[in-house]
C-alpha positions in Angstrom: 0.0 0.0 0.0 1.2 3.8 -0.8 -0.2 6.3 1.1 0.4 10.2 0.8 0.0 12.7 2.9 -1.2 16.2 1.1 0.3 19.4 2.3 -1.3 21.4 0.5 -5.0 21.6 -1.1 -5.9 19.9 -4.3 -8.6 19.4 -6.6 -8.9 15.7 -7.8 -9.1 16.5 -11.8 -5.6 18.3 -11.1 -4.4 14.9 -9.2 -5.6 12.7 -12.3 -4.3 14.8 -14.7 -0.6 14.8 -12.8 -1.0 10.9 -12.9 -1.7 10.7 -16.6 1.4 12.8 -16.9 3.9 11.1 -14.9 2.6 7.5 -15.9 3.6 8.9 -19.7 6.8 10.2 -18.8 7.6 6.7 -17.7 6.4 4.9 -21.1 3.4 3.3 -19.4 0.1 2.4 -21.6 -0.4 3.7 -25.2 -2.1 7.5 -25.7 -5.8 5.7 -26.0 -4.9 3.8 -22.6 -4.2 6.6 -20.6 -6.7 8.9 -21.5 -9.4 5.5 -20.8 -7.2 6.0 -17.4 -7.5 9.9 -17.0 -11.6 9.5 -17.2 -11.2 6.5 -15.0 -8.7 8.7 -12.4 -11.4 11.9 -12.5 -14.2 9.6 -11.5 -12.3 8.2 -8.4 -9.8 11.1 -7.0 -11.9 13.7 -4.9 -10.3 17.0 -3.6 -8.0 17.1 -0.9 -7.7 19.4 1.9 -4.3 20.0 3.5 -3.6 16.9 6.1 -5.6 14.6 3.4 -4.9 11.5 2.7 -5.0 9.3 -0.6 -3.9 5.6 -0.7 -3.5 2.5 -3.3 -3.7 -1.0 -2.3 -1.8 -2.8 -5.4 -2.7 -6.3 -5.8 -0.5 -7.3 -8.6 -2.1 -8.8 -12.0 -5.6 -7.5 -10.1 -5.6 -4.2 -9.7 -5.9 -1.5 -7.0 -8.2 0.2 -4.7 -8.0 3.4 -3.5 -8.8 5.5 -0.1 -9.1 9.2 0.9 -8.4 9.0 4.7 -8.8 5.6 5.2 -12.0 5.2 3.5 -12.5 3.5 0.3 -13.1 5.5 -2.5 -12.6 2.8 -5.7 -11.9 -0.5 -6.9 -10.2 -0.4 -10.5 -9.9 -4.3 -11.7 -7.4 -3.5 -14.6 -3.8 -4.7 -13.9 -1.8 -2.3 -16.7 -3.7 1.0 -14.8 -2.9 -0.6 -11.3 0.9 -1.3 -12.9 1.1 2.2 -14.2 0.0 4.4 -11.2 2.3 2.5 -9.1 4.8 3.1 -11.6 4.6 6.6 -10.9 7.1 6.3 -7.8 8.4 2.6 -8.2 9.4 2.5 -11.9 13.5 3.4 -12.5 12.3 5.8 -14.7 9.9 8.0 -12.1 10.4 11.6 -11.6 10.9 11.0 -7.7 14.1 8.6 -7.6 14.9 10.0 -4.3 11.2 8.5 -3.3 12.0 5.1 -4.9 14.7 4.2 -3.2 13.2 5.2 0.2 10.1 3.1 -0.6 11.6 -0.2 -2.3 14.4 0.4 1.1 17.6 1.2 -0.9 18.0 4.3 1.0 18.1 4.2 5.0 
């Protein structure tokens, strides 16, 4: 499970939309997939207050699930979407590298 902690306000279309952009910077899905995804993404993410928090239950080949504050939000059964949002901080191509090795325990 990721879970991240918001420190600052958000509006849920602008969180799918970053997700959409990060999963294409790391060479996930084709250009059809990932706008199936962004529709998919703006249905489930809600706004977020400062303090918020959203988290992703990966089950790999399943999919994921996903909670604002503990509380489920969405099941999404499609493995390649589940693959490609976790991507976003565990692929070697993410924009966060820092946050990859923290979170597959390279870094200590």
């Amino acid at each position: 499970m990721l879970e991240l902690k918001y420190a600052r306000d958000f509006e849920g279309s602008d969180i799918a939309e970053r997700s959409i952009d990060e999963m294409e910077e790391i060479g996930a899905g084709t250009e059809v997939q990932r706008q199936g995804w962004l529709v998919k993404l703006n249905e489930i993410f809600p706004d977020v207050k400062k303090g918020h928090t959203l988290s992703a239950l990966f089950t790999p080949g399943k999919g994921v699930q996903f909670f604002r504050n503990g509380l489920p939000l969405a099941k999404v059964d499609d493995p390649e979407l589940a693959e490609a949002f976790m991507g976003i901080w565990l692929d070697p191509k993410t924009s966060a590298p820092e946050m990859r090795r923290e979170l597959i325990g390279l870094k200590r």
